[in-house]
VOBA-1610 file (N, C-alpha, C; in pm, whole numbers, padded with zeros to 5 digits, always signed):
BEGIN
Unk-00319-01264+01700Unk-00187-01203+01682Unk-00140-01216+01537Unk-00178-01341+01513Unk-00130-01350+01359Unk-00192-01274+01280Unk-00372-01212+01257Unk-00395-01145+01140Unk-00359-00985+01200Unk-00328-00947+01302Unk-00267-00814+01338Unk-00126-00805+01294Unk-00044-00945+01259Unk+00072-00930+01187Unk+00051-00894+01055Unk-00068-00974+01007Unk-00106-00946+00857Unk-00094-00839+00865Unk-00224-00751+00938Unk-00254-00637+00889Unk-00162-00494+00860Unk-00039-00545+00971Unk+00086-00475+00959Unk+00169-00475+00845Unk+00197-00578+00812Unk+00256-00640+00674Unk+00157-00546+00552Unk+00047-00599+00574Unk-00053-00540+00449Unk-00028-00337+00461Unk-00049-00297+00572Unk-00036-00172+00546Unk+00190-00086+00510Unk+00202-00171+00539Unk+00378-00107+00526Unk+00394-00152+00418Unk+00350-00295+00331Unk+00354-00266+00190Unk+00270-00224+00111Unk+00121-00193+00110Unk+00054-00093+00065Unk+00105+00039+00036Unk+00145+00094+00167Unk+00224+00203+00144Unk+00375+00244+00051Unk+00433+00109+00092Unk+00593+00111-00010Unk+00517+00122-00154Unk+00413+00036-00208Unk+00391+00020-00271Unk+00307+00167-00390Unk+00272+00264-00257Unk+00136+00385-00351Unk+00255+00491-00359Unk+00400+00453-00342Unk+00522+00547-00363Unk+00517+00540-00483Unk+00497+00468-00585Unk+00550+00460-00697Unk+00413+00572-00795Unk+00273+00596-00696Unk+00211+00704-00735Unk+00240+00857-00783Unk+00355+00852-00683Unk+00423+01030-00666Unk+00522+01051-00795Unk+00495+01205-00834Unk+00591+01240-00951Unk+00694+01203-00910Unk+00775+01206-00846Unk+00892+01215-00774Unk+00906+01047-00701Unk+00950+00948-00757Unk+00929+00813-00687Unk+01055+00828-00586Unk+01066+00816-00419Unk+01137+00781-00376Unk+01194+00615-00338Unk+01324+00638-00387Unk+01384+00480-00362Unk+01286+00373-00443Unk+01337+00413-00594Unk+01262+00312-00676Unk+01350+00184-00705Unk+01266+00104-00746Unk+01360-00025-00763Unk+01416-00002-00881Unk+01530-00052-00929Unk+01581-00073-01071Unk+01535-00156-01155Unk+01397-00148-01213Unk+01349-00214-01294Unk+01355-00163-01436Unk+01319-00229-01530Unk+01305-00202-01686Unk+01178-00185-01655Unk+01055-00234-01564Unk+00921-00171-01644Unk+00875-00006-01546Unk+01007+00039-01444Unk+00974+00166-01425Unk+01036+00220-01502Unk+01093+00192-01556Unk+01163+00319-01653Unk+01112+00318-01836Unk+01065+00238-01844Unk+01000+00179-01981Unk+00806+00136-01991Unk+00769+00098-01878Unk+00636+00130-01856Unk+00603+00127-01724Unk+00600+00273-01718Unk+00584+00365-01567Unk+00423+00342-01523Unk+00337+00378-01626Unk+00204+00357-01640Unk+00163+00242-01532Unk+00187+00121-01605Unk+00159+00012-01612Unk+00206-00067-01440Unk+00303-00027-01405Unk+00334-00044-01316Unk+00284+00031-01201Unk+00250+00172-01249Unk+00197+00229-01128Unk+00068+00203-01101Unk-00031+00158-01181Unk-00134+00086-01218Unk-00199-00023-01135Unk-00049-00117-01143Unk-00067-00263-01091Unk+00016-00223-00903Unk+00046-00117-00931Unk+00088-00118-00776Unk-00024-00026-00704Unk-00128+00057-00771Unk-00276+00101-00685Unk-00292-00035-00644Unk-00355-00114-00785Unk-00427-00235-00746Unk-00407-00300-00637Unk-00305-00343-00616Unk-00227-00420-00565Unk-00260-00358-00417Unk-00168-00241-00349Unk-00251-00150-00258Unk-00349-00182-00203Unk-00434-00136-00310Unk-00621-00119-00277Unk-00639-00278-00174Unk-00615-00356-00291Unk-00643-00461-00228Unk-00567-00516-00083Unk-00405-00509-00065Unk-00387-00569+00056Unk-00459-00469+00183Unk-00479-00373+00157Unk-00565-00239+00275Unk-00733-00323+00278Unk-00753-00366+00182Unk-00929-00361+00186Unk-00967-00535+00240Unk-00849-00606+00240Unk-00833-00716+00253Unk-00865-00779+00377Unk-00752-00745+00458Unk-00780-00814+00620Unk-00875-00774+00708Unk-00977-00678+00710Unk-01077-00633+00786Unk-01190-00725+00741Unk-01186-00747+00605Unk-01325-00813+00559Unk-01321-00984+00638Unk-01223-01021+00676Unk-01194-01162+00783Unk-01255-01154+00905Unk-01249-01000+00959Unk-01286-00997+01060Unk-01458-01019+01110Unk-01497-01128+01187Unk-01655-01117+01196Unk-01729-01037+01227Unk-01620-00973+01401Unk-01749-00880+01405Unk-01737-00761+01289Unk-01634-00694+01258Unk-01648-00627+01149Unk-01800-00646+00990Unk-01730-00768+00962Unk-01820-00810+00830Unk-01887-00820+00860Unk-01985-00862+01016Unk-02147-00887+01022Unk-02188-00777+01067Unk-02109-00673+01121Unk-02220-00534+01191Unk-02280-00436+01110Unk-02216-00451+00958Unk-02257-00368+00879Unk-02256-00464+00712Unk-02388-00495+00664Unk-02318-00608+00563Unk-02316-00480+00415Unk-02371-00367+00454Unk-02358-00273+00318Unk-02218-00285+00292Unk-02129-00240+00410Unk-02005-00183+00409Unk-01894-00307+00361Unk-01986-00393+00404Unk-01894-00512+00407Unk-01908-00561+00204Unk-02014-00524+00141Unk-02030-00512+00010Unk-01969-00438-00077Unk-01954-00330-00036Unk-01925-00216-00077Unk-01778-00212-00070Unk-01675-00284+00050Unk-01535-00286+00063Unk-01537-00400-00036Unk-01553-00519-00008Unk-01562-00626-00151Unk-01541-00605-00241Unk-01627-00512-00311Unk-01664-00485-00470Unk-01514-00362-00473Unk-01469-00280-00378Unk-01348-00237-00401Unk-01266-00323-00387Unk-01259-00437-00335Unk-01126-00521-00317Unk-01142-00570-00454Unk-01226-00617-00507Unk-01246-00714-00645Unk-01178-00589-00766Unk-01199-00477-00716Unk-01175-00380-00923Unk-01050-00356-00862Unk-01011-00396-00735Unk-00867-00344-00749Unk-00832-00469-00771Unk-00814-00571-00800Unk-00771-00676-00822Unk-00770-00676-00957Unk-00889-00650-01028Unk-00853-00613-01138Unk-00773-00557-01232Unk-00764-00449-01151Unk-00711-00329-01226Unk-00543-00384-01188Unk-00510-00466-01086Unk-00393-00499-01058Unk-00366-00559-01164Unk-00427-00703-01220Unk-00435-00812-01255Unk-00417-00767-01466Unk-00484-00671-01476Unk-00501-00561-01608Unk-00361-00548-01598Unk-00316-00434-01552Unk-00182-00411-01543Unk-00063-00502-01524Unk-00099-00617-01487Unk+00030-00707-01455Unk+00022-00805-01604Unk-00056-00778-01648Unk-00040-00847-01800Unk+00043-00793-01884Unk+00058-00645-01834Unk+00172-00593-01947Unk+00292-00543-01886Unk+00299-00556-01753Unk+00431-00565-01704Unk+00473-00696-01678Unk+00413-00797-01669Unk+00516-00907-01603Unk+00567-01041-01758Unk+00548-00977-01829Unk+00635-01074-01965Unk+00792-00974-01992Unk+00809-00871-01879Unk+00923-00797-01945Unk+00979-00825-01780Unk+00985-00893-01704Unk+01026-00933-01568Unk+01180-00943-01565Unk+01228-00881-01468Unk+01395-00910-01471Unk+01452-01061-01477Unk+01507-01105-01552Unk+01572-01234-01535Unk+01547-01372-01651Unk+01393-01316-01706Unk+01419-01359-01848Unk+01255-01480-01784Unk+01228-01531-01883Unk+01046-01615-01907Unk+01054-01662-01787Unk+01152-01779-01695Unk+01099-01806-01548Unk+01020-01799-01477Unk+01071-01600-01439Unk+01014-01517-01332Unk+00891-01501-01424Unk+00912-01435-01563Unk+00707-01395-01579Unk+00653-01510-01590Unk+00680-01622-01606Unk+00572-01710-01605Unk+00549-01712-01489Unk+00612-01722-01371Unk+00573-01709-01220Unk+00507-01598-01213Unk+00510-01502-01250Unk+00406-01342-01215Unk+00300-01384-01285Unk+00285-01417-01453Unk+00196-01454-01493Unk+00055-01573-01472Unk+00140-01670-01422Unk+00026-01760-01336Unk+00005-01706-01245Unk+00077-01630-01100Unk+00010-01579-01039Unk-00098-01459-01059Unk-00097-01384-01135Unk-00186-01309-01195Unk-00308-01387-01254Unk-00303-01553-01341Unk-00423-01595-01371Unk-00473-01652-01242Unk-00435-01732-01136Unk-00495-01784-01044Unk-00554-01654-00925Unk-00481-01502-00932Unk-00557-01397-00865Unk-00691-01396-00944Unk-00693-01374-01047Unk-00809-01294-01146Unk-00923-01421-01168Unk-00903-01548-01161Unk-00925-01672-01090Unk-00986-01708-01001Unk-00972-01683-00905Unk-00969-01714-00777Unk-01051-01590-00712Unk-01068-01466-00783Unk-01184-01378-00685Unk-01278-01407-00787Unk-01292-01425-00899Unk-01390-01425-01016Unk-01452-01516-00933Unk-01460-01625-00874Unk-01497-01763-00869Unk-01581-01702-00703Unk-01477-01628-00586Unk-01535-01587-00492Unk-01681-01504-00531Unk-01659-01408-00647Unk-01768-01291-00688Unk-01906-01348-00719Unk-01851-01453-00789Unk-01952-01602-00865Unk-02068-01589-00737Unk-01983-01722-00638Unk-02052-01751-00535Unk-02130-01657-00462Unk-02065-01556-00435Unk-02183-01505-00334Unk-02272-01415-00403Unk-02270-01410-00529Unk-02391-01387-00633Unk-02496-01479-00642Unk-02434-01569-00612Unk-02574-01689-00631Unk-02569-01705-00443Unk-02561-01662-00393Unk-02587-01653-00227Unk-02483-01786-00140Unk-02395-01833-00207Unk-02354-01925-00150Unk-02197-01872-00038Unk-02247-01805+00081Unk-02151-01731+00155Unk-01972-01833+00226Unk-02037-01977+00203Unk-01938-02036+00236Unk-01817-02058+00168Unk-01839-02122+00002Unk-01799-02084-00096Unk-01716-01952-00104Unk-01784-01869-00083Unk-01703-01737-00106Unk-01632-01755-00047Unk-01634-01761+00092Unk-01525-01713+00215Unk-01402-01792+00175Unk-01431-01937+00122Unk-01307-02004+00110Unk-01223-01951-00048Unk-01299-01899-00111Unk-01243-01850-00263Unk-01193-01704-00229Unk-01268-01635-00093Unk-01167-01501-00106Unk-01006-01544+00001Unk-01032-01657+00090Unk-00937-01664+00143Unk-00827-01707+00042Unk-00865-01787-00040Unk-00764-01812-00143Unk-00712-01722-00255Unk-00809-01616-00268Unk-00788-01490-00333Unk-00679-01406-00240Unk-00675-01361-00134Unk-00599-01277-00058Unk-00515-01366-00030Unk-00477-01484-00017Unk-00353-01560+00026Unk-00246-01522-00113Unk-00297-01490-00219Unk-00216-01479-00365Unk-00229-01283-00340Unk-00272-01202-00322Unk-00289-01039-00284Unk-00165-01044-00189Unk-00134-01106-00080Unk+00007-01102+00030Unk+00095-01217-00030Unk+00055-01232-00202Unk+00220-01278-00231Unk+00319-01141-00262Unk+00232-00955-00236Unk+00335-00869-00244Unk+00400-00863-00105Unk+00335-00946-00031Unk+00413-00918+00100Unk+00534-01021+00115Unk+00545-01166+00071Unk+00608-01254+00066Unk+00731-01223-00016Unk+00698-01147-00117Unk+00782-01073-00233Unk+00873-00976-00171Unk+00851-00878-00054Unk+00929-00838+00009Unk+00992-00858+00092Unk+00944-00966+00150Unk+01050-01054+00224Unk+01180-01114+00209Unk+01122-01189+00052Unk+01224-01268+00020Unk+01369-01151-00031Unk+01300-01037-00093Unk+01391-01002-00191Unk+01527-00977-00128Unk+01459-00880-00018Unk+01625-00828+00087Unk+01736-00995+00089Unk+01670-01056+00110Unk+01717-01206+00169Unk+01848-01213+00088Unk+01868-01179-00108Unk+01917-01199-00202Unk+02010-01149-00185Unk+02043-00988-00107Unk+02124-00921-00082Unk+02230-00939+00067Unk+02150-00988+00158Unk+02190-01041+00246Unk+02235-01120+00293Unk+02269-01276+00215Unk+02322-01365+00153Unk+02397-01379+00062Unk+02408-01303-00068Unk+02447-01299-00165Unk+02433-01377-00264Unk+02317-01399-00256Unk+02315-01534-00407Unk+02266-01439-00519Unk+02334-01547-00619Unk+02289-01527-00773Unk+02188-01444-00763Unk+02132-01330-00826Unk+02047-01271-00866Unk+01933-01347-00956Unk+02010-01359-01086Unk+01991-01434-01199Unk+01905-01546-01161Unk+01956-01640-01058Unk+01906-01773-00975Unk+01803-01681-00904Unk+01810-01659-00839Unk+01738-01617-00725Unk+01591-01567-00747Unk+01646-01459-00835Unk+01526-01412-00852Unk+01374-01483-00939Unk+01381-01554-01038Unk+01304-01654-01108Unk+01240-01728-01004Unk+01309-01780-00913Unk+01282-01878-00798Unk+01154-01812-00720Unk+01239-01670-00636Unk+01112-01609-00598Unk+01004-01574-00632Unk+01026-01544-00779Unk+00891-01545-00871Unk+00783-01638-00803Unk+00817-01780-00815Unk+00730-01876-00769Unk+00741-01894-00650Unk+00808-01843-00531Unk+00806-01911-00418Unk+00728-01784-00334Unk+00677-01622-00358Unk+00636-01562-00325Unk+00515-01616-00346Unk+00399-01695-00413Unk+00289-01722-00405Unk+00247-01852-00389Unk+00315-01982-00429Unk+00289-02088-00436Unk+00262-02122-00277Unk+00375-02082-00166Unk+00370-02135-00053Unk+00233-02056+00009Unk+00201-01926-00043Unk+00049-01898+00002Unk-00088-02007-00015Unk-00036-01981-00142Unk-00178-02117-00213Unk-00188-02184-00165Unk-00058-02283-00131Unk-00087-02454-00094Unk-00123-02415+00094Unk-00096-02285+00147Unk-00162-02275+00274Unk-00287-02238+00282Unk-00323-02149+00192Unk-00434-02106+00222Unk-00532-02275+00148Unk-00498-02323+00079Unk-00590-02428+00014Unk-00612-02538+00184Unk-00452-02545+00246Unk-00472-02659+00353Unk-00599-02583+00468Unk-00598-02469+00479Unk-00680-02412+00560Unk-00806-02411+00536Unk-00836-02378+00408Unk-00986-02383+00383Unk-01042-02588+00384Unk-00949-02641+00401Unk-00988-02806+00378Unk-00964-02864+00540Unk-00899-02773+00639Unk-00879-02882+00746Unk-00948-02789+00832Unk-01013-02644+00842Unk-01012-02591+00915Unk-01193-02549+00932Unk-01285-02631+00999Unk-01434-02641+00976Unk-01465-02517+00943Unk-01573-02560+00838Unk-01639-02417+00798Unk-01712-02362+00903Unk-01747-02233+00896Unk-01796-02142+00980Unk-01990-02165+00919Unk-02015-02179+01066Unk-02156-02264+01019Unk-02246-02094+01075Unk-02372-02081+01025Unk-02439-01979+01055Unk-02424-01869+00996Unk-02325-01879+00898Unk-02350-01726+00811Unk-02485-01713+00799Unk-02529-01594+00855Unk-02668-01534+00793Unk-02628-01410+00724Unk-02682-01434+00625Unk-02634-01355+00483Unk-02808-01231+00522Unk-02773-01134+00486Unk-02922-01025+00466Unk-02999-01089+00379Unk-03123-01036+00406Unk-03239-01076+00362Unk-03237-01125+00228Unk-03187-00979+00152Unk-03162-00941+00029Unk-03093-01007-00071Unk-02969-01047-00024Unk-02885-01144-00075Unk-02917-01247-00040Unk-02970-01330+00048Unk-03005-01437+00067Unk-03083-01497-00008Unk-03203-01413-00048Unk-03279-01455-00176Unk-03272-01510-00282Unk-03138-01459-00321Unk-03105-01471-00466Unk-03010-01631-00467Unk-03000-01687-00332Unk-02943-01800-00305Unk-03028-01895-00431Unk-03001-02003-00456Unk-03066-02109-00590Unk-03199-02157-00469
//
């Protein structure tokens, strides 16, 4: 039930998110980097996209073991969209509403994304499938800090707090509380024994 919540979450902000694709943006946020770098933002919101859509299926076993091409092939799209997110959020998130706080919060989260799949890509290059699994879970736990991000924001309005306050805060509280879960999970929760990796890739194990 819970990753069918994900996957809900992941596709309704995927979608809020490939709005900002269209000439015509409906119900844009009031930011300085849509109106000052449109590019850049629309950029980091494919990425961003690509990845929470390409994300939660690859968890799934029987999915990832019935086909391991497909299961390569969605990967290597989850990874350049991360990229291309991660590219783009370098030059939007030092101009963040509310002043250095919040981008240093976008900004570390952007080094520990670009981080954190580099390190997954690593591993299962050198065939080590366990490794990975725990470096992409920690990779996509920081990919649904856009989902945490939409959570919180309404909250600001609905309450009424400080903006100013508020928002810096969420900066860091949209990803940190992912990390330190997804880190307790990959440490208390036994690894998954029997990956059999294809022939092919298996080889190239050390």
């Amino acid at each position: 039930m819970l990753w069918y919540l994900l996957a809900v979450f992941a596709l309704v902000n995927a979608v809020e998110a490939l709005r900002y694709l269209l000439p015509h943006v409906p119900f844009p946020a009031e930011l300085d980097n849509f109106r000052e770098r449109r590019i850049a933002l629309s950029l980091h919101a494919l990425g961003g996209a690509i990845a929470l859509l390409a994300g939660p299926l690859q968890f799934v076993p029987r999915f990832r073991e019935s086909n391991w091409n497909r299961h390569r092939l969605l990967g290597w799209i989850y990874c350049g969209a991360v990229l291309l997110g991660w590219c783009a959020s370098v030059w939007i998130a030092p101009h963040s509403q509310t002043g250095w706080i919040a981008s240093a919060g976008f900004l570390t989260l952007g080094a520990g994304w670009i981080v954190a799949t580099g390190l997954a890509v690593r591993f299962i290059l050198r065939g080590d499938a366990n490794r990975h699994r725990r470096w992409m879970i920690r990779s996509f736990a920081l990919t649904a800090a856009a989902i945490t991000l939409r959570i919180y924001l309404p909250l600001i309005f609905v309450f009424h707090w400080n903006f100013s306050i508020a928002y810096p805060a969420i900066a860091w509280l949209c990803w940190v509380p992912n990390a330190i879960g997804a880190e307790v999970y990959v440490r208390l929760v036994p690894t998954i024994s029997g990956i059999t990796l294809p022939a092919t890739q298996a080889s190239s194990s050390p």
